[in-house]
C-alpha positions in Angstrom: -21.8 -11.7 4.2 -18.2 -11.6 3.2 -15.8 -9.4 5.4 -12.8 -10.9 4.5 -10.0 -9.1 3.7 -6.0 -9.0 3.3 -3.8 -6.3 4.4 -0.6 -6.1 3.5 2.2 -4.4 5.4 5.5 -3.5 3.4 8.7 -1.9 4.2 10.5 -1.1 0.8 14.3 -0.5 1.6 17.2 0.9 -0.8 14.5 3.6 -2.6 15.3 6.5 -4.7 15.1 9.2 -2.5 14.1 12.1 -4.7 11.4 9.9 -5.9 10.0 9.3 -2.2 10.3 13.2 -1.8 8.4 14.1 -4.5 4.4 14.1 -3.5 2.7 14.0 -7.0 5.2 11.2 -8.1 4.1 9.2 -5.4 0.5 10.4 -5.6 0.6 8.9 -9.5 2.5 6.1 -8.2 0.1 4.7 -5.5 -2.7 5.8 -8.0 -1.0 3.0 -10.9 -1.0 0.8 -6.9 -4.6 0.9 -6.9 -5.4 0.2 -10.4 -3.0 -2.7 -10.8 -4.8 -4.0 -8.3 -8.3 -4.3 -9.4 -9.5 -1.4 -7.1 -12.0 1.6 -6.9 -10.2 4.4 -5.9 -12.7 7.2 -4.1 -10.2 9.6 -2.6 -6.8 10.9 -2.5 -4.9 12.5 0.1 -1.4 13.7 0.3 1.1 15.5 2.1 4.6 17.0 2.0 6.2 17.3 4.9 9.7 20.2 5.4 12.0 19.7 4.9 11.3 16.1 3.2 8.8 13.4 3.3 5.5 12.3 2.2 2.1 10.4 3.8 -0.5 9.7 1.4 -4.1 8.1 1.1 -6.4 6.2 -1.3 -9.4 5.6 -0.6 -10.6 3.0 -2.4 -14.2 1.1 -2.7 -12.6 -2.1 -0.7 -10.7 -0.3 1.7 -7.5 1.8 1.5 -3.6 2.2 0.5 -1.5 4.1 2.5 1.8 5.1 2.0 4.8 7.4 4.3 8.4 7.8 2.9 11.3 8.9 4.7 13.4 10.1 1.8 16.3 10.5 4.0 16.8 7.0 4.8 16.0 5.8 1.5 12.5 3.8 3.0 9.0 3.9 2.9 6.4 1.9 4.6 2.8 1.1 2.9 -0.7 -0.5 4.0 -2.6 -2.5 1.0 -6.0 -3.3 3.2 -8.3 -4.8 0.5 -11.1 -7.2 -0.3 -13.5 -8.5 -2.6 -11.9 -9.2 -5.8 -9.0 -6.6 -5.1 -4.9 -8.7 -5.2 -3.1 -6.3 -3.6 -0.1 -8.4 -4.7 0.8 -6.3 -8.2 -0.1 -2.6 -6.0 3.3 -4.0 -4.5 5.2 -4.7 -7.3 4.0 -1.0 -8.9 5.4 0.6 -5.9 8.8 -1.6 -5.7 9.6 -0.2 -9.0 9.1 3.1 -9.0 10.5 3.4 -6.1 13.1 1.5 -7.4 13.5 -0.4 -4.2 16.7 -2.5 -3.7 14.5 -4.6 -1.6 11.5 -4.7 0.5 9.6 -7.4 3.6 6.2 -8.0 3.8 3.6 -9.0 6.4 0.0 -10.0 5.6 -3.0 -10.4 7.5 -6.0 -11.8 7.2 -9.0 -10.2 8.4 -12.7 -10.0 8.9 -15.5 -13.0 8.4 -15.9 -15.7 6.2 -19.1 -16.6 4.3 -20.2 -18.8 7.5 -19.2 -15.7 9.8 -16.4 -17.1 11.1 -13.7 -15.0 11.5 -11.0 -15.4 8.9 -7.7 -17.3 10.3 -4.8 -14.8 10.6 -2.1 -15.7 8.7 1.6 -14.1 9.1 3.5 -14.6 5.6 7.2 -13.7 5.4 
């Protein structure tokens, strides 16, 4: 069996803040996330926080997206943990635009086993 999987961590800088403030925008956004990258999602959950900020979920059939925003520093931080045939690559790209991020870093990881259940070498890309 197949574990293998990539999880991306990204830190989107220079964001619109109303847009990371505003909990079905990003709900619809990270929903475009999960179908641009070839996913199933399951389940979504969200959250506003008061006076600002947002924390949402997707459960999807390969694993999850997960999203928090600070609206009043302009930044929001997301996990893309997929595998099978899922690129988490253009979920990325979806939320850089409409969060209309100046800029943004990335980490990924690789994790789980490979067919011969060795475990997958972990890989740190800037």
């Amino acid at each position: 069996m197949n574990t293998f999987g990539r999880h991306l961590l990204v830190e989107y800088f220079g964001c619109n803040r109303q847009r990371l403030d505003d909990k079905r925008f990003i709900e619809d956004l990270m929903s475009q996330a999960a179908y641009a990258a070839n996913a199933t999602p399951l389940q979504h959950i969200f959250h506003r926080f008061s006076p600002h900020g947002v924390t949402g979920l997707i459960v999807i059939a390969e694993s999850h997206l997960s999203i928090h925003t600070w609206p009043e520093e302009g930044y929001a931080s997301m996990d893309f943990y997929t595998c099978g045939t899922c690129t988490p690559e253009p979920a990325k790209n979806v939320i850089a635009d409409g969060l209309q991020a100046s800029h943004w870093e990335i980490l990924e990881v690789h994790r789980g086993l490979m067919n011969d259940g060795k475990p997958a070498n972990p890989s740190i890309r800037p």
